[in-house]
DSSP file (Angstrom, degrees, kcal/mol; ACC not computed):
  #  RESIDUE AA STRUCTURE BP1 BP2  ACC     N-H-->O    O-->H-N    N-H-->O    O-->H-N    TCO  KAPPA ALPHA  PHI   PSI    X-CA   Y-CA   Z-CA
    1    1 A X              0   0    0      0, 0.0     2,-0.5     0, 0.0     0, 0.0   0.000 360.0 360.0 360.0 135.4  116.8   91.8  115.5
    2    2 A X        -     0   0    0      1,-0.0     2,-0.2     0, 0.0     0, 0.0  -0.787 360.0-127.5-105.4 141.8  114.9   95.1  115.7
    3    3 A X        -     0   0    0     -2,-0.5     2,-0.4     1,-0.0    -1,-0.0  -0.557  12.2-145.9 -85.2 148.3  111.8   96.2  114.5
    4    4 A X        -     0   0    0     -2,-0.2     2,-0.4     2,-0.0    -1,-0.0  -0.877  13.0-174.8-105.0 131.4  111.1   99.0  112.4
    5    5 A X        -     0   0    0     -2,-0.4     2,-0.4     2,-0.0    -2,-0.0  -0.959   3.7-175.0-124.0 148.1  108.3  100.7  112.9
    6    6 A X        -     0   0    0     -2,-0.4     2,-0.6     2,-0.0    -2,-0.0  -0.998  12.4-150.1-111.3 129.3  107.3  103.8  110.4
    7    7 A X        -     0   0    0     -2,-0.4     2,-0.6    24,-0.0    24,-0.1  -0.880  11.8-171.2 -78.6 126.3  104.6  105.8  110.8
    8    8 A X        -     0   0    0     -2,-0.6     2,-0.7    22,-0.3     5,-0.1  -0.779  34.2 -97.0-124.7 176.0  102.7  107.4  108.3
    9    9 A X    >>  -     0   0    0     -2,-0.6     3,-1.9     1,-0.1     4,-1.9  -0.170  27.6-147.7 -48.8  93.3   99.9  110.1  108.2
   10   10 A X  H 3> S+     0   0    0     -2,-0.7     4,-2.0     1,-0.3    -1,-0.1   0.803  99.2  65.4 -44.2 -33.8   96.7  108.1  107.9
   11   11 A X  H 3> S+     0   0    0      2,-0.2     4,-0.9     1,-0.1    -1,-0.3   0.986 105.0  46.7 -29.2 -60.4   95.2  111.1  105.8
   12   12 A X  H <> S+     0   0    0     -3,-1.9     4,-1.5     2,-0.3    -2,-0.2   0.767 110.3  56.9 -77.7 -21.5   98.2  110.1  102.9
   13   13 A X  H  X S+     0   0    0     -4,-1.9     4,-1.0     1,-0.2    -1,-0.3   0.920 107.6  50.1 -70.5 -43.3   97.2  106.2  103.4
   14   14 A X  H  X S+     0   0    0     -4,-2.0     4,-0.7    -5,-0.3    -2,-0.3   0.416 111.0  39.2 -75.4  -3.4   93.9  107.0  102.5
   15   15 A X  H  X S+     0   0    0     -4,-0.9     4,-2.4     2,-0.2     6,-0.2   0.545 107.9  65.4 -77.1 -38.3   94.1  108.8   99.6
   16   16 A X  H  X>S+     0   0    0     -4,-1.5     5,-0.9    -5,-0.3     4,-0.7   0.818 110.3  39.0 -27.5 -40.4   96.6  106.7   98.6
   17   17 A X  H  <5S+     0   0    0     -4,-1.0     4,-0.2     4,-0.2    -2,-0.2   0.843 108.7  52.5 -73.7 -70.2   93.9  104.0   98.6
   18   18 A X  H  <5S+     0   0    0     -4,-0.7    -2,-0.1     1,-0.2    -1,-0.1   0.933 105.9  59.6 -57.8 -20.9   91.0  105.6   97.3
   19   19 A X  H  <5S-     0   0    0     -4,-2.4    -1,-0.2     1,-0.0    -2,-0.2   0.961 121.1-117.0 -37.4 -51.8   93.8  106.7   94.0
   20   20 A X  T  <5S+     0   0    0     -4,-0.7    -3,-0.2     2,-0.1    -2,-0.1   0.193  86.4 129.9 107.8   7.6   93.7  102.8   94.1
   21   21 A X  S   <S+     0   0    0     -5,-0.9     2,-0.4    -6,-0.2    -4,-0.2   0.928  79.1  47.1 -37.9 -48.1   97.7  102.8   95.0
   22   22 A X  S    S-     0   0    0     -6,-0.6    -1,-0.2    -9,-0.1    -2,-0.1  -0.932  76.5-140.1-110.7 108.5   96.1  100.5   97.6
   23   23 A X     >  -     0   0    0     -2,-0.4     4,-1.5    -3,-0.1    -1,-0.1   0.117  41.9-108.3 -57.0-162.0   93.8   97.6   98.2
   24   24 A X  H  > S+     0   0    0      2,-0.2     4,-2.6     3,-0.1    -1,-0.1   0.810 123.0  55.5 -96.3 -31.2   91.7   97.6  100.8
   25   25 A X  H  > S+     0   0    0      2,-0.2     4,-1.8     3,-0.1     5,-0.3   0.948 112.7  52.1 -53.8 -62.8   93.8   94.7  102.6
   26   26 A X  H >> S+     0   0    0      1,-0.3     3,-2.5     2,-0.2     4,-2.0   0.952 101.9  54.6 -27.9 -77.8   97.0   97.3  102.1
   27   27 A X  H 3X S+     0   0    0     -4,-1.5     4,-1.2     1,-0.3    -1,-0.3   0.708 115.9  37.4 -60.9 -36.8   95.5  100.0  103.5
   28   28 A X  H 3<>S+     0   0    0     -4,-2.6     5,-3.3     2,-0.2    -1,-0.3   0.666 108.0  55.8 -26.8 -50.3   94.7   98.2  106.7
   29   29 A X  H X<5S+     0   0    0     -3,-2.5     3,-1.3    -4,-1.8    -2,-0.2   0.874 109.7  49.4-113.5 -56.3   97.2   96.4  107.1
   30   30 A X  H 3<5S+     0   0    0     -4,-2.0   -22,-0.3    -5,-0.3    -2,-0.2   0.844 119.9  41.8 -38.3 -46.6   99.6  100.1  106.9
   31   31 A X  T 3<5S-     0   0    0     -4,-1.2    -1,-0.3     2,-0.2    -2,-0.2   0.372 114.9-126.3 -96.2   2.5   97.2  101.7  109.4
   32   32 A X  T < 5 +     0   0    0     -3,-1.3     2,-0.3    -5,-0.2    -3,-0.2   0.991  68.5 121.2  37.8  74.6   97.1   98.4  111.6
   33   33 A X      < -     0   0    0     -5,-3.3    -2,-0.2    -6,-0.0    -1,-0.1  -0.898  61.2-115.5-147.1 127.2   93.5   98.2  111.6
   34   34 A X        -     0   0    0     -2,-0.3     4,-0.4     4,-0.1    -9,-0.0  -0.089  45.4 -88.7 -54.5 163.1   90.9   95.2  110.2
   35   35 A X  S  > S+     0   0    0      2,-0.2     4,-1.9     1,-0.2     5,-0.3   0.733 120.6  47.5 -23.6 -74.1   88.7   95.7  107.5
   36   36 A X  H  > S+     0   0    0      2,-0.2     4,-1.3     1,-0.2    -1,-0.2   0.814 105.7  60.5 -76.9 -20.0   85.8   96.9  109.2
   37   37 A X  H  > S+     0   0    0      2,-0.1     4,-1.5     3,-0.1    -2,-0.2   0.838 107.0  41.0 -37.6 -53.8   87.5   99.1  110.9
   38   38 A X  H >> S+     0   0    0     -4,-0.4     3,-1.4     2,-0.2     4,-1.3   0.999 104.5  62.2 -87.3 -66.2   88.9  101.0  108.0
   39   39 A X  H >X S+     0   0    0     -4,-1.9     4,-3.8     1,-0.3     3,-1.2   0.888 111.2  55.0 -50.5 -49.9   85.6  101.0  106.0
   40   40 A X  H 3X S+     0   0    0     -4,-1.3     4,-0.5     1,-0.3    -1,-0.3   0.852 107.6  37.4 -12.7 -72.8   84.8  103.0  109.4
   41   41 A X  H <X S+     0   0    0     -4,-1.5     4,-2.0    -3,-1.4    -1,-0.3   0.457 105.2  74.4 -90.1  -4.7   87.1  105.4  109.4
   42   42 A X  H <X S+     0   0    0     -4,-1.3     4,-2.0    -3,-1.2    -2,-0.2   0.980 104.7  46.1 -37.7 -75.7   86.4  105.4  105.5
   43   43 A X  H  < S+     0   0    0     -4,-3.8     4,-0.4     2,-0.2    -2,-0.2   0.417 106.7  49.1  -7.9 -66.7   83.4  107.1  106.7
   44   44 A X  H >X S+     0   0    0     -4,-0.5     3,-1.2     2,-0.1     4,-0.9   0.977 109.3  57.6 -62.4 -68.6   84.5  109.4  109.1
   45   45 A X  H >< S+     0   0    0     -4,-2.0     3,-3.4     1,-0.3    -2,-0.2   0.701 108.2  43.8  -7.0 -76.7   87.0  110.6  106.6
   46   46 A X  T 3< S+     0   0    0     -4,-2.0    -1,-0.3     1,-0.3    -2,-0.1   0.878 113.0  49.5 -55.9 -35.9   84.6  111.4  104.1
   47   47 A X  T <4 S+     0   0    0     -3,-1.2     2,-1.3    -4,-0.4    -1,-0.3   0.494  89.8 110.8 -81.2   2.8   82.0  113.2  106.6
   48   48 A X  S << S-     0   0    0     -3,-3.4     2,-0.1    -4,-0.9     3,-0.0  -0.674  70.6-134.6 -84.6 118.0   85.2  115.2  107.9
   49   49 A X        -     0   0    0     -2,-1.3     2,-0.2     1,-0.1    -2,-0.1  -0.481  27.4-109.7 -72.2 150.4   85.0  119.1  106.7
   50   50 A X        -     0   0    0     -2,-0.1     2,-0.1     1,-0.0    -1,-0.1  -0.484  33.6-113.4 -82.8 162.8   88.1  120.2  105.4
   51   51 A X        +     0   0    0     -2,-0.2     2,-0.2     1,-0.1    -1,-0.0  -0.492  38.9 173.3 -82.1 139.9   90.0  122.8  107.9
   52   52 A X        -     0   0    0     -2,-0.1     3,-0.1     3,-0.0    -1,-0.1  -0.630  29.7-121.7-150.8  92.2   90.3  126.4  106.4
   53   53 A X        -     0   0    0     -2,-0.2     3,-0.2     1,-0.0    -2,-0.0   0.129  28.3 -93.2 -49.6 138.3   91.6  129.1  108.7
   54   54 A X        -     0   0    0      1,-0.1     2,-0.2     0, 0.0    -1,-0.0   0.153  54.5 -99.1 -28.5 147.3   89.9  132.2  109.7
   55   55 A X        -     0   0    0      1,-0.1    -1,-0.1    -3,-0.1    -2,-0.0  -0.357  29.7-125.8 -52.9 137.8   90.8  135.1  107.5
   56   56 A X        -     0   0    0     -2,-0.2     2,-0.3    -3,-0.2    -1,-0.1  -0.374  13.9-133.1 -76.9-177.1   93.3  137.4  108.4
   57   57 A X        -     0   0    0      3,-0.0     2,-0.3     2,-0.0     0, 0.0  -0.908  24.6-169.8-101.5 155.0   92.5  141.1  108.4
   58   58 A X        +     0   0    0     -2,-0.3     2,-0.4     0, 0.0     0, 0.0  -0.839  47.2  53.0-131.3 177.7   95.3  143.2  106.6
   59   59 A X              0   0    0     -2,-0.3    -2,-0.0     1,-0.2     0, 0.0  -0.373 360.0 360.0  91.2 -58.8   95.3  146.8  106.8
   60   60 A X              0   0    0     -2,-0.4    -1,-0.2     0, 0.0    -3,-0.0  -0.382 360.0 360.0-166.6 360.0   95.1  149.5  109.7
């Protein structure tokens, strides 16, 4: 028998969770991480700025 492994974007697990889509057990358990782990990275998340690319210039 083979195992399937999926990955998804850990971003889209965690907002999944904090919607409430997810317990906290869930969301772990998707990212393969313990408890205190993920409160962790909770953490980081939230203290991450979001990315917003330079401006272009348009014009001559």
């Amino acid at each position: 028998m083979r195992k399937v492994v999926i990955q998804m974007d850990k971003s889209k697990v965690i907002a999944a969770y904090r919607r409430g889509f997810l317990t906290v057990r869930e969301c772990g358990q998707i990212l393969g991480i313990e408890e205190r782990q993920l409160h962790s990275l909770l953490l980081q998340e939230e203290n991450k700025q979001p990315f917003t690319p330079p401006a272009r210039r348009s014009g001559s």
